[in-house]
C-alpha positions in Angstrom: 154.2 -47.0 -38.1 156.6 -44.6 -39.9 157.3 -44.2 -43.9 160.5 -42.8 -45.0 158.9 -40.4 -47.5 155.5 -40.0 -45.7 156.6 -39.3 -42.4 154.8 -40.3 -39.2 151.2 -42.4 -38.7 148.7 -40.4 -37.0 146.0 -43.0 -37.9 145.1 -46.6 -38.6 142.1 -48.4 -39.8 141.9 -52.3 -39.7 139.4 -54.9 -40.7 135.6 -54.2 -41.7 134.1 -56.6 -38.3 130.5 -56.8 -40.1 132.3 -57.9 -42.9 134.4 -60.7 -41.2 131.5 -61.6 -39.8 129.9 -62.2 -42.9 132.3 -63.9 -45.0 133.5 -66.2 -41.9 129.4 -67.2 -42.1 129.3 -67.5 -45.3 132.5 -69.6 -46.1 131.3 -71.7 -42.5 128.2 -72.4 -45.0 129.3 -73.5 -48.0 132.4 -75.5 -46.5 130.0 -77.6 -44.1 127.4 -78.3 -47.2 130.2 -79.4 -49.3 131.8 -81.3 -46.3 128.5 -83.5 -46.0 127.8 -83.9 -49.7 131.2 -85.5 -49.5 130.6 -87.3 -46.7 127.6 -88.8 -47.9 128.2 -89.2 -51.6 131.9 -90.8 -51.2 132.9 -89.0 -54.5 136.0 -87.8 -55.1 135.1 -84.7 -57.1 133.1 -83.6 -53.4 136.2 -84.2 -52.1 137.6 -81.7 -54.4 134.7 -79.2 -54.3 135.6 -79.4 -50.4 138.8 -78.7 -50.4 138.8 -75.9 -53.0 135.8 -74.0 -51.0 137.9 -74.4 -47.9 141.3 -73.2 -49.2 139.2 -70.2 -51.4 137.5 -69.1 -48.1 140.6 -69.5 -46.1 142.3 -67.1 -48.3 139.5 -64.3 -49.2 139.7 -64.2 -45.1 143.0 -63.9 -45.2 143.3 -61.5 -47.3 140.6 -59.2 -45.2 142.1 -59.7 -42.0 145.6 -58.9 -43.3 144.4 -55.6 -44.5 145.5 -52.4 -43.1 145.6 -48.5 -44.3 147.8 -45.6 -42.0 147.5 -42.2 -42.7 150.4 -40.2 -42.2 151.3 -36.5 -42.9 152.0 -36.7 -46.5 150.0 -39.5 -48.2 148.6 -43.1 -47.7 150.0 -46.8 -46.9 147.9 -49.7 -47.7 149.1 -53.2 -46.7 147.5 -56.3 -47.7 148.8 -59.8 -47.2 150.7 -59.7 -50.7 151.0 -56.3 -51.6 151.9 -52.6 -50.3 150.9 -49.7 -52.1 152.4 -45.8 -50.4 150.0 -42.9 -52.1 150.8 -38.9 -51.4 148.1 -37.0 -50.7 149.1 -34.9 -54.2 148.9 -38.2 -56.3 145.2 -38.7 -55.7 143.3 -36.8 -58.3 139.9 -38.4 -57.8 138.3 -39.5 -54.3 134.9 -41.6 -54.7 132.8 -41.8 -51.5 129.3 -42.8 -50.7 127.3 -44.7 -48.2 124.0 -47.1 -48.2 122.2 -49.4 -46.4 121.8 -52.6 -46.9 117.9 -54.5 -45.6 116.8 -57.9 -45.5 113.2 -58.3 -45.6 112.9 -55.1 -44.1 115.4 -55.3 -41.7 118.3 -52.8 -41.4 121.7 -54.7 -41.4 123.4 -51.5 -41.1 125.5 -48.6 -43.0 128.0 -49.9 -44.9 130.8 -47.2 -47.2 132.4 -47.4 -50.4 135.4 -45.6 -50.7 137.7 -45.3 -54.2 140.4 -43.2 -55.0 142.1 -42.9 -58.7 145.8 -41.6 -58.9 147.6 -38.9 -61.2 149.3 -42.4 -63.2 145.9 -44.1 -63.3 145.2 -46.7 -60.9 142.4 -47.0 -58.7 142.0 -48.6 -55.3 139.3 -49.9 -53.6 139.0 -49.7 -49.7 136.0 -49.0 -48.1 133.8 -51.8 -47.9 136.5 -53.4 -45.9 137.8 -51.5 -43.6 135.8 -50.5 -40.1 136.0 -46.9 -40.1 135.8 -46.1 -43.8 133.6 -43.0 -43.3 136.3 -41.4 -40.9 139.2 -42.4 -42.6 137.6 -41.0 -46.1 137.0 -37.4 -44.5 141.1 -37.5 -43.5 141.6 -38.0 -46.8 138.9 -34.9 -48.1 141.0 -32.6 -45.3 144.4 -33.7 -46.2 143.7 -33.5 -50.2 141.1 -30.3 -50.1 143.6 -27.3 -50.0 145.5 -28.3 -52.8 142.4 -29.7 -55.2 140.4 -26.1 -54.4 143.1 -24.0 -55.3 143.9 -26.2 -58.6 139.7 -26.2 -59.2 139.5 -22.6 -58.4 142.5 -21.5 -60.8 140.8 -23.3 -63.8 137.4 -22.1 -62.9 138.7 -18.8 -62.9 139.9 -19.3 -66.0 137.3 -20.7 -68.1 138.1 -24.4 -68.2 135.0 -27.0 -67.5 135.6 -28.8 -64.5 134.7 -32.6 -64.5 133.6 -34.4 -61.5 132.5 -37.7 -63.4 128.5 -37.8 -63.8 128.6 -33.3 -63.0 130.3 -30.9 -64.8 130.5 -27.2 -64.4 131.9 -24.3 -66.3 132.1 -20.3 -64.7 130.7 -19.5 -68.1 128.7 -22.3 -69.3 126.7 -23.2 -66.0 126.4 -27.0 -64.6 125.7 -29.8 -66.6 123.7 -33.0 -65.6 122.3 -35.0 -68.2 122.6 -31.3 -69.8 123.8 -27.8 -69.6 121.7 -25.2 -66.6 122.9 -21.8 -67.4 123.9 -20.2 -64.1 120.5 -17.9 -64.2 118.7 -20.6 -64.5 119.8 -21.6 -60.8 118.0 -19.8 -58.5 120.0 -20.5 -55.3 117.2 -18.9 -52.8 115.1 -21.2 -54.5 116.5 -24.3 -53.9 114.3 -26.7 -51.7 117.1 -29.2 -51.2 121.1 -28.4 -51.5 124.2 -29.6 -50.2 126.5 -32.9 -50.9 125.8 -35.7 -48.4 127.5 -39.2 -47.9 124.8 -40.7 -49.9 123.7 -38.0 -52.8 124.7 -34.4 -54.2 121.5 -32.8 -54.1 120.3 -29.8 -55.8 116.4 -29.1 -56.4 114.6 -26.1 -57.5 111.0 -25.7 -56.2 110.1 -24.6 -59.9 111.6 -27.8 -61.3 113.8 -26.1 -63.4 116.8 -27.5 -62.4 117.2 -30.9 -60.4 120.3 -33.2 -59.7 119.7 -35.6 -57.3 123.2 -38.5 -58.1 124.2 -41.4 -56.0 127.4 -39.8 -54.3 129.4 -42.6 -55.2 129.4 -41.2 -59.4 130.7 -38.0 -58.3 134.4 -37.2 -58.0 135.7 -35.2 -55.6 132.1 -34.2 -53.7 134.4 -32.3 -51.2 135.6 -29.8 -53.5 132.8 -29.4 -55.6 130.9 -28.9 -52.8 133.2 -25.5 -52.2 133.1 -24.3 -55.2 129.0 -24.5 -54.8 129.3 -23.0 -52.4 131.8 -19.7 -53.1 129.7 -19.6 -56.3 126.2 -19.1 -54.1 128.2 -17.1 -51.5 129.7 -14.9 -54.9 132.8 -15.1 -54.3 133.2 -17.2 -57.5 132.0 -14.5 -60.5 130.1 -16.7 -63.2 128.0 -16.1 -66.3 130.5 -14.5 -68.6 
């Protein structure tokens, strides 16, 4: 599939097939217990209650199956059964990723991924839950966008502004701040028993206890390029504390 101002698909992700699964089930469910309260009660409002379940199910499937998303070199296209939206890669300013799994009574029923990006103009979009394929297509999307969020990050770190990435912030001169500020001396990198930004959590922990963030990746914006500048700052390439 080709777009006019995106160029060329590389990539395409279709329907979530756990997810199918699961609303198929559960609309199979509730259709057949309304279809034989109906039959057995003769009412016309189970009639109703039938029909409405059916048509409601029928769509929401729909509606997942007629999802798609193509990456292409410059940006995103989402197609759903009524709606199209085309997003360059330099109109997402905030990318919201995490993973978790989900147990019944102890058993695993697998890894499922949310996936949420915000534009420059304000609107959000929600794909990850159901699409198959969300953790892939979510790292295209941290490589295409990453060069041109780090350098915009870097520029304003450089420069003194406090950078926001939703539940963390951080500051060259003011340190990072979770729940509240930690000075930059107060983070002893060699120190750190855990460290690094995962599909589930960002994780820092001090073996002192002094500092500890431990946040469901899905609050934190952009964990790709905070994750850089973590890292240039440990590495000292980033200067800090003044």
């Amino acid at each position: 599939m080709n777009d006019r101002m995106l160029g060329a698909s590389y990539h395409s992700f279709g329907p979530n097939f756990r997810m199918t699964l699961a609303l198929v089930g559960a609309g199979g469910l509730f259709c057949w217990l309304a279809y034989e309260a109906a039959v057995e009660f003769h009412e016309r409002i189970a009639w109703i209650v039938f029909y409405v379940l059916s048509v409601g199910f029928g769509l929401l499937a729909a509606l997942h199956l007629s999802f798609r998303v193509w990456v292409h070199e410059g940006g995103l296209v989402c197609r759903g059964l009524f709606v199209r939206n085309t997003i360059p890669w330099r109109e997402i300013s905030r990318i919201y990723f995490a993973s978790y799994d989900i147990h019944a009574h102890y058993v695993a029923l697998g890894t499922f991924y949310r996936l949420r990006l915000t534009t420059k103009h304000g609107k959000n979009l929600s794909i990850g839950e159901r699409l198959h394929g969300a953790k892939d297509l979510s790292e295209l999307i941290q490589s295409y966008t990453l060069a041109e969020m780090l350098q915009k990050a870097k520029h304003e770190f450089e420069n003194g502004a406090e950078l926001d990435f939703e539940r963390i912030r951080i500051s060259r001169k003011a340190g990072v701040k979770y729940h509240k500020w930690f000075r930059w001396h107060e983070i002893r990198w060699q120190d750190l028993t855990a460290y690094g930004v995962s599909d589930s959590h960002v994780n820092l922990s001090g073996a002192r206890k002094l500092f500890k963030v431990n946040i469901p990746a899905e609050k934190v914006a952009n964990t790709h390029v905070l994750k850089e500048i973590l890292d240039q700052v440990r590495a000292a390439k980033l200067r800090v504390g003044f």
